[in-house]
C-alpha angles and dihedrals in degrees: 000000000000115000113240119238125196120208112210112186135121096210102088093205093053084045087050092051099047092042093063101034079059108045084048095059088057095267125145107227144206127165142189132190111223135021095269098049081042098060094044091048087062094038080063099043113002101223130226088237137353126218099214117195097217092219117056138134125253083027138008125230090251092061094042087057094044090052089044091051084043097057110077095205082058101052088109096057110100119216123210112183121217112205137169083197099084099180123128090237093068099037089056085048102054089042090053099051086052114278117142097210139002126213113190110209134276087058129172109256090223094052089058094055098046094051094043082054092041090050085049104051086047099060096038 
C-alpha cells in the first residue's frame, strides 16, 4: 500500500510541484494550504509524513508540528519542514518542537524525495 503524504504550503506552485514529484514516486497526496486545513486534514486521515511550509496564515508550520507532537494517536506520523529561512535557529527550532528533518527552499527535487523515502523506510 502506498504511504500517504500531506502537502502543507501556502505557495500553489510549490503545492503543485510536490504534489507531482510525489505521486510520481508512487506516493498518495493530499495538501492544505494553510495550518489549520493542515491539522484537519490530518484529524480526517492521519498521513505517513507531512511536508510542512514553515510560514503560513491561520498557523504556522511550527505550531502544526507542535499540535501533531502533541496528539498521541499522531506520534507515527513523520514531519519534514520546508523553509525558505535557512538559519540554524530555525532549524533547531523545528527539530525541537518534533520534526524529523528540515529542507530550506529552494530545495532539489530529487533531495526531497530521497529524504521523504529515506523518513519512510526508517519508521516501517
Amino acid at each position: 500500500m502506498a504511504n500517504k503524504i500531506l502537502v502543507v504550503d501556502d505557495e500553489p506552485n510549490i503545492v503543485l510541484s510536490l504534489e507531482f514529484l510525489m505521486k510520481q514516486a508512487g506516493f498518495q497526496v493530499r495538501t492544505a494550504s494553510d495550518g489549520e486545513a493542515a491539522l484537519a486534514a490530518i484529524a480526517a486521515e492521519a498521513p505517513d509524513l507531512v511536508l510542512l511550509d514553515v510560514m503560513m496564515p491561520r498557523k504556522n508550520g511550527y505550531e502544526v508540528c507542535q499540535a501533531i507532537r502533541a496528539n498521541p494517536d499522531w506520534r507515527t506520523v513523520r514531519i519534514i519542514m520546508l523553509t525558505a529561512k535557512g538559519r540554524e535557529v530555525e532549524r533547531e527550532k523545528g527539530m525541537a518542537l518534533g520534526a524529523d528533518d528540515y529542507i530550506t527552499k529552494p530545495f532539489a527535487t530529487q533531495e526531497v524525495v530521497e529524504r521523504v523515502r529515506e523518513l519512510l523506510a526508517e519508521s516501517s
